[in-house]
Steps between C-alpha positions, in 0.01 A plus 500: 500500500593858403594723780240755353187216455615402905478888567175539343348148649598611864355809470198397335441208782579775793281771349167294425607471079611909495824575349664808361763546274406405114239301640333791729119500412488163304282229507782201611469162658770257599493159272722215639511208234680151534840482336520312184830339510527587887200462682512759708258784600620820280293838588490779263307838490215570225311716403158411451127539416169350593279369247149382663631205775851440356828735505653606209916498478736558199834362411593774387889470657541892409493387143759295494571240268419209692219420743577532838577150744159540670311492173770125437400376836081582529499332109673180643276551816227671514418487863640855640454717770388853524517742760302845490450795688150563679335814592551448890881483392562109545632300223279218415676189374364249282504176302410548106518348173690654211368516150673666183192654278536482143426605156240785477422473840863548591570789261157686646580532846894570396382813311288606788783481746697683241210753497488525843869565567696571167805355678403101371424692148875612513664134621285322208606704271904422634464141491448231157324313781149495551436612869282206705215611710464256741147473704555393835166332621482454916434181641185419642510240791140555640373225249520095674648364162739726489567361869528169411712527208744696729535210717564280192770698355642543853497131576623416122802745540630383797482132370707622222727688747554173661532286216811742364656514861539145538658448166748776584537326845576216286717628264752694751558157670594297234703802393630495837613144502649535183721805596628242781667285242583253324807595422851447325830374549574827667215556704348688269130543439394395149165604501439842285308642884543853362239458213317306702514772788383750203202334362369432882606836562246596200248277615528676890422830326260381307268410790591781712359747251157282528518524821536832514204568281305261685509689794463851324218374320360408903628841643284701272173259540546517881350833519168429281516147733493717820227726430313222367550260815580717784493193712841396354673772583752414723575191296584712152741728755689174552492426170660819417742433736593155373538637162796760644669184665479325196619771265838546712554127516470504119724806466796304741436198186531736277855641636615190550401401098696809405824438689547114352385309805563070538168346383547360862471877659201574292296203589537604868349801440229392242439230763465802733297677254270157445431507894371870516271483162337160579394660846359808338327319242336276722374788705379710197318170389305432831459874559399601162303240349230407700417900498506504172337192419177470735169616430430823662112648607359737299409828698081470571495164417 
């Protein structure tokens, strides 16, 4: 993150969405997407517009050549989240869903932004590129289905979760055992361990940058969760907690990846890692699911 985008997000989170500078008077919201090749939560300032009950933003990228990340990482995920000011100057944060308009539609509600503020006239006209407008729809979970299917998609990540840490569990001990020998004449280990450290390496990342937009994904649901079941409030705080454990577990991983750790030294910590998630995922399961899952009464019924 740019030291000017962190500048503007702090301010805009301590002053209820109001910033000055360039932005003074402007219509802005923070959008924090998944990373593409990362997985992690990126936030970015943009300008937007409403448009009936969705929000209208523009990759616009100050008419540079090339979109900007955010519009790379909502169009390989399109579950983001958006926080906006509110007129009792609180910043309301919420899960939505991100969808790039097209054709004539697209090209209508470009040319109205560009009527509105001749600035996104001026960056079109600087750029080959057509500009996306992306809709960002917010996510209703007031509806049961919509309950249940959370609970699905919950229980059918964390199987998949699973399923990838034991075969990295896995892997790092046979790489392990292999890095102990056999050897040669000399004592020397003839096992090629160092591209076999790399690929597991690889494979470590890989599922830490899942991981990491697992719980993202969660973070920004927990809210709309909260106000929908007040009653599990003091569960989705230790959630939240869990999920800051986790994520500085995974960052000690990931520093010991990057320095060329033994396959033996990682598996202690992934075993340490394996310990921590399976006891958070069983508690999100038996806290989560049967909330989300039961039938509730309908008011007067």
């Amino acid at each position: 993150m740019s030291d000017f985008n962190r500048q503007v997000i702090e301010e805009f989170r301590a002053n209820g969405g109001r910033v000055g500078g360039m932005f003074e008077g402007a219509a802005l919201l923070l959008l924090t997407t998944t990373g593409a090749r990362s997985g992690r939560a990126h936030t970015n300032p943009a300008v937007y517009v409403r448009d009936g009950a969705r929000l209208l933003v523009f990759a616009s990228n100050a008419g540079g050549p090339k979109h900007p990340a955010w519009f790379h990482n909502l169009s390989a995920d399109p579950y983001v989240t958006v926080e906006l000011g509110t007129p009792d100057g609180t910043v309301e944060r919420f899960g939505a869903t991100a969808d790039v308009t097209q054709g004539e539609e697209r090209d209508r509600l470009y040319a109205e932004q560009a009527e509105r503020d001749p600035g996104f006239a001026a960056y079109q006209a600087a750029t080959d590129r057509t500009i996306p407008v992306v809709a960002l729809h917010r996510v209703d979970l007031g509806d049961p289905a919509r309950h249940r299917a959370i609970a699905d998609h919950l229980v059918e990540v964390h199987a998949e979760l699973r399923a990838e840490l034991t075969a990295l569990r896995e892997g790092l001990g046979s790489a392990a055992e292999e890095a102990a020998g056999p050897t040669d004449a000399a004592g020397t280990v003839v096992r090629d361990t160092p591209a076999l450290g790399g690929r597991l390496a690889r494979h470590c990342l890989t599922f830490c940058g899942a991981l990491h937009a697992h719980h993202h994904n969660e973070d920004s649901a927990f809210d709309l969760l909260e106000r929908e079941f007040p009653e599990l409030s003091d569960s989705l705080d230790r959630m939240r907690e869990e999920h800051r454990v986790i994520a500085r577990t995974v960052e000690e991983l990931e520093a010991l990846l990057t320095s060329g750790a033994a396959p033996g030294t990682l598996r202690a910590e992934v075993d340490r890692l394996a310990t921590r998630l399976e006891e958070h995922f069983t508690y999100e399961e038996s806290q989560l699911v049967p909330a989300l899952t039961r039938s509730r009464a309908v008011p007067g019924a």
